[in-house]
N, C-alpha and C positions, 0 to 999 in steps of 0.2 A: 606224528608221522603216519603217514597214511602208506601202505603195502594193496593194490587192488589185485585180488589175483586172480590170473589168468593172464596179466599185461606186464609187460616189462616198467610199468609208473613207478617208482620209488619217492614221495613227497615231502619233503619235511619241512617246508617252509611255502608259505607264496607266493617269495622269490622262485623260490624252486618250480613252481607251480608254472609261474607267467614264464618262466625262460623255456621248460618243458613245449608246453600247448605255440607259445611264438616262433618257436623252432622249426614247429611245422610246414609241411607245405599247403601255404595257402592259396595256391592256385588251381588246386584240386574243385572239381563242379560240386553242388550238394549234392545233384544225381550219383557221382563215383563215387561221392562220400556215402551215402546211402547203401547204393548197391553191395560196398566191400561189407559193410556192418553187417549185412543179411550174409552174403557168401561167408565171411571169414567171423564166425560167433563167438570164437576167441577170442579176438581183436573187440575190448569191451570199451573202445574210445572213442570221442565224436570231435574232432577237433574244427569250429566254427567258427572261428572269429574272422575279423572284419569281411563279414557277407553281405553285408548290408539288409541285412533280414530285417526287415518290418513288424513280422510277428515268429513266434517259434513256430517250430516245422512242423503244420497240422500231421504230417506221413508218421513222425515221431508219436503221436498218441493214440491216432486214429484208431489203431489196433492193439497187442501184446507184441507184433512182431522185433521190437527193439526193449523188449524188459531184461535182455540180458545186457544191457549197456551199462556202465558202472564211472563212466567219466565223461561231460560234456561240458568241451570250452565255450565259450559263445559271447568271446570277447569284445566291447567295439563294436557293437552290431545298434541297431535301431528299436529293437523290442519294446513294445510299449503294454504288454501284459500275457501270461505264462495262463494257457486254457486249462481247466476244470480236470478234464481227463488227462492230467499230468501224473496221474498216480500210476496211470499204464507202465512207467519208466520206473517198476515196481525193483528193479536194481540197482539203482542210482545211487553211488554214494560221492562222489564230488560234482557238484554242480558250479559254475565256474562264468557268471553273467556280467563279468566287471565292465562297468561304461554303457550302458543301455540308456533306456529314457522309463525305465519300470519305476511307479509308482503305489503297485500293490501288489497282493497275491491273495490266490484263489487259497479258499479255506480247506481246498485237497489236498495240501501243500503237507498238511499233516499225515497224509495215508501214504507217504514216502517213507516206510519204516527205514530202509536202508542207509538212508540221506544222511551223511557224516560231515561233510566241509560244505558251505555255500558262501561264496563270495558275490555282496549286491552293491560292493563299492562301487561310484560315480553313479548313482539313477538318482532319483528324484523322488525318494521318498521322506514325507514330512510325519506322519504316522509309524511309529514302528508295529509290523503285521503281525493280528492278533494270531495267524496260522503259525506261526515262527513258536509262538510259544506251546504249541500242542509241538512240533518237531523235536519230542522228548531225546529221539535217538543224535542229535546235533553235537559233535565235538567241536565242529570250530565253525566262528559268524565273524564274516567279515562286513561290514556296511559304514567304511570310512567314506567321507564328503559328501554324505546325502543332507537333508534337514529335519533332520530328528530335533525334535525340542523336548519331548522324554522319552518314558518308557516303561511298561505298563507293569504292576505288580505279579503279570505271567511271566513274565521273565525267569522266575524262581523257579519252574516247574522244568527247568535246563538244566537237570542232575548231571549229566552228562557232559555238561558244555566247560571245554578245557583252556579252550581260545577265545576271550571276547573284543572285536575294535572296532571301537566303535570313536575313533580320529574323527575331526572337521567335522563336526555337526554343531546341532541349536542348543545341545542338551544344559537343561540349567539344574537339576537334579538328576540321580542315582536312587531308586527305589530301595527301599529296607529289603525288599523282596531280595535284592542280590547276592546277600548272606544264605540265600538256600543251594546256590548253585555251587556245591562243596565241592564239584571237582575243577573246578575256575584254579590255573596254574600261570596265564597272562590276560591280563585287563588294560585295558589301554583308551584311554579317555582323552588324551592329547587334543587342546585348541577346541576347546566346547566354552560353554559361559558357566561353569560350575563354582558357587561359593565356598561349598565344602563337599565334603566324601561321606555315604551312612558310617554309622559306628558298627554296621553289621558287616561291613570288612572283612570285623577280625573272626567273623564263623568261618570264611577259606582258608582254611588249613592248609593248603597244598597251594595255595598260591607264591608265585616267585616272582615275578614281576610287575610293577604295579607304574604306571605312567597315565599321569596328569600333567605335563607339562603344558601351557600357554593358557592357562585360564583363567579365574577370580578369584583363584582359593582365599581363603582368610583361615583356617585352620584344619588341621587334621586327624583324625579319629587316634584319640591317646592311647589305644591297644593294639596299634598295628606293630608294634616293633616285638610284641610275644606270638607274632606268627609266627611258628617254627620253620617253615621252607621260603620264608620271603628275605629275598639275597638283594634286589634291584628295586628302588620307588625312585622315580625321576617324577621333579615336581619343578623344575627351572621354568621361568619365568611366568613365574605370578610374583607379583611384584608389590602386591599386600600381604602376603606368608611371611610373617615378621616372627614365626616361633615352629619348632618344629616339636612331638613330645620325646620326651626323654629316652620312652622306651628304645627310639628308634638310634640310638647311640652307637649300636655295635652295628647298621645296617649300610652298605654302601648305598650313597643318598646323592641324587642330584640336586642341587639348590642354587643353581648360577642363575642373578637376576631377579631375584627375592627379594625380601628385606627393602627396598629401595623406594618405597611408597607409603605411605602414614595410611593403615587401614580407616574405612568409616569412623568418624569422630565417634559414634553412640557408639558403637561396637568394640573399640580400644583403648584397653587397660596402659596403664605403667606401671610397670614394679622395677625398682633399683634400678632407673637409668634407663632399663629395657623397657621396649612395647611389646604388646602380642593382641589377639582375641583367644578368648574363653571357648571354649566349647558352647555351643547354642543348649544345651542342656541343663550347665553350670549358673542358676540362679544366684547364688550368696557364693563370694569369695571372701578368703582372706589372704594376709600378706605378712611377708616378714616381720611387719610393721606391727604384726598385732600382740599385746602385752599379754593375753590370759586367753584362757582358751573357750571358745564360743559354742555355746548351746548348739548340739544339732535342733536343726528346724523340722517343723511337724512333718512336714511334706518326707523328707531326707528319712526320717523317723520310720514312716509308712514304710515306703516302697522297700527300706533295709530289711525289716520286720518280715514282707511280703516274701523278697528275695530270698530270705536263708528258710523261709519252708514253701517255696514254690513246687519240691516235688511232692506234695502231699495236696496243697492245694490248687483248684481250677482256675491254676490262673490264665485261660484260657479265654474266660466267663468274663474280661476284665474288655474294654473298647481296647481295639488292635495297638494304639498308640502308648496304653500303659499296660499294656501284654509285653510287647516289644522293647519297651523300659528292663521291666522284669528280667527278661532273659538275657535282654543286652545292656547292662549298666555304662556310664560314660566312660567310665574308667575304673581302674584300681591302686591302691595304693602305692607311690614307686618307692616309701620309707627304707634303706636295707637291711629293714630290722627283718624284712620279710613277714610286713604285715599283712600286705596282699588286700588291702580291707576293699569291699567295695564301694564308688563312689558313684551318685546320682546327681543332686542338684546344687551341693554344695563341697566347697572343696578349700582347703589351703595352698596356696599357688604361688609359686618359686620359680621367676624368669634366671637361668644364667648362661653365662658365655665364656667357655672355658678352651685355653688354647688346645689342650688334644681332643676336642673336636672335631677342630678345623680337618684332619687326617679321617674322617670317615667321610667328608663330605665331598662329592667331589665339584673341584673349582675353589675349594676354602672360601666358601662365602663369609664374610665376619659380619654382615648385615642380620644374620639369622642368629637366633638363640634357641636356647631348648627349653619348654615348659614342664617342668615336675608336679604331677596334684598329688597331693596329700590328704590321709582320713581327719591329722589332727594336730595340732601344733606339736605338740607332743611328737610327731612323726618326720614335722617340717623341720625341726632344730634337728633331729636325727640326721635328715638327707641332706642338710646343708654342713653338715659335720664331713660326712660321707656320703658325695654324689655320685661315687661308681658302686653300681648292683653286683656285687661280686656272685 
């Protein structure tokens, strides 16, 4: 929610935003618009859209005399890039450019301490802008239907950032990086080309809603369901999501349209009738199937050993990819003996489909199943004894 003070704004949504700024009178000249903002400095709004502005308003930077502005819409307009001396607007905290033709931004972008919401939905960016990630003070980014194909490992440096959506884009990956951005509370990835989600997820503690719906998923990070404040994951139509994990049992779960496509042959397992894919982590499985119980592997060995004295040791010192292992294992054990053990590359795995399910999912998809990993047979017989974690 945004409160800007000095103006009657109250924001809480971007619904609220666009009905706000539309409401306006748009037939007002930018000359009236201009001159009231110098007479009345209280009045800290610039309401813009459809002007057919070519470029933003040189009068706006050229001086300080508009640094006390704090909200400019500039809807629907023609802007095809935002000038250097945009930091003059050194009060700005909702910027508001949805449907332009902007394809970058100037690296001043960042000396807008102020700058709290910026909506860059409908432009024409394929690059996500490396200035975006110095806007440390950013709580909410909006940049639905652009062509983002990724996005750069700054993105982490967004402590602050509470809102991310980033709907209709290229994106085929999600950086590990986005497990820093701890105060992330909605993520929304909707209709991108994504196979899977990081397993650095589950560092957002404070996250509550999580959509991915219309993508490639084939599976999902096994520790998202021990987020504490995550209420809402909508993952409807992917249509290879043939398992969802266990954790996520007690979570209200969209899954309409799943299930209903046989994942990549090399990539999908069967166990008892069900299918799924593994976690891309998960080198060696086992299965109900298995009579006695199997040597951990050297590798499984290591990183376990590494893990339980990583606060003593640098593991820092290690290439970023088995740093990141370290501090973010695949998973952990869901046994309800409350073994809790941690899991890296090997695991014991247990597809099932149990009717009260269907009652957290919503739409009762029966195409989807729930995947359980286990430290050890020993754990597997346990959880299939007793699959609810009391």
């Amino acid at each position: 929610m945004h409160h800007v003070q000095g103006t009657d704004v109250r924001l809480t949504t971007r619904g609220a935003s666009m009905m706000a700024e539309d409401n306006h009178n748009e037939n007002s000249s930018l000359l009236d618009i201009f001159k009231e903002a110098l007479r009345n400095r209280e009045h800290g709004i610039l309401h813009l859209n459809y002007k057919g502005l070519v470029q933003f308003p040189p009068q706006l930077t050229s001086q300080d005399d508009y640094a006390h502005i704090q909200v400019i819409y500039a809807k629907r307009n023609l802007i095809t890039h935002l000038p250097p001396d945009i930091h003059r607007l050194s009060g700005l905290k909702i910027l508001y450019l949805h449907s332009n033709n902007l394809s970058s931004l100037p690296k001043e972008m960042s000396l807008l301490k102020s700058l709290e919401s910026l909506d860059l939905s409908q432009n024409l960016f394929t690059k996500f802008p490396n200035a975006l990630c110095h806007c440390t003070g950013l709580k909410e980014l909006y940049m639905t239907v652009n062509r983002l194909s990724s996005l750069p490992p700054g993105i982490g440096d967004l402590k602050q950032l509470t809102v991310l959506n980033l709907m209709d884009n290229q994106l085929v990956s999600i950086p590990s990086e986005i497990g820093r951005c701890t105060s992330l509370d909605t993520l929304h990835l909707d209709r991108n080309k994504l196979t899977s989600l990081p397993r650095h997820l589950i560092s957002l503690h404070h996250l509550k809603e999580l959509s991915a719906t219309g993508n490639n998923l084939l599976v999902l990070p096994q520790g998202l369901g021990w987020l504490p404040s995550l209420v809402h994951l909508y993952v409807d139509s992917n249509p290879s999501l043939c398992t969802i994990p266990f954790t996520l049992y007690t979570k209200q779960i969209g899954v309409c349209r799943c299930g209903s496509a046989k994942p990549p042959g090399e990539k999908c397992i069967q166990i008892g009738g069900l299918r799924g894919v593994l976690p891309p982590e998960i080198q060696v499985y086992h299965d109900e199937k298995t009579n006695m119980q199997q040597p951990s592997t050297l590798l499984e060995l290591a990183f376990t050993a590494v893990y339980q004295h990583k606060d003593v040791l640098d593991v820092d010192s290690l290439p970023k990819s088995l740093a990141d292992f370290v501090s973010c294992p695949t998973a952990h054990c869901v046994a309800p003996s409350g073994c809790d053990k941690v899991i890296f590359t090997q695991a014991y795995v247990h597809f099932l489909q149990i009717p009260w399910i269907q009652q957290f999912t919503l739409g009762g998809n029966n195409n989807v199943s729930l995947m359980a990993l286990c430290c050890s047979l020993k754990c597997l017989e346990m959880f299939k004894k007793h699959p609810v974690r009391v």
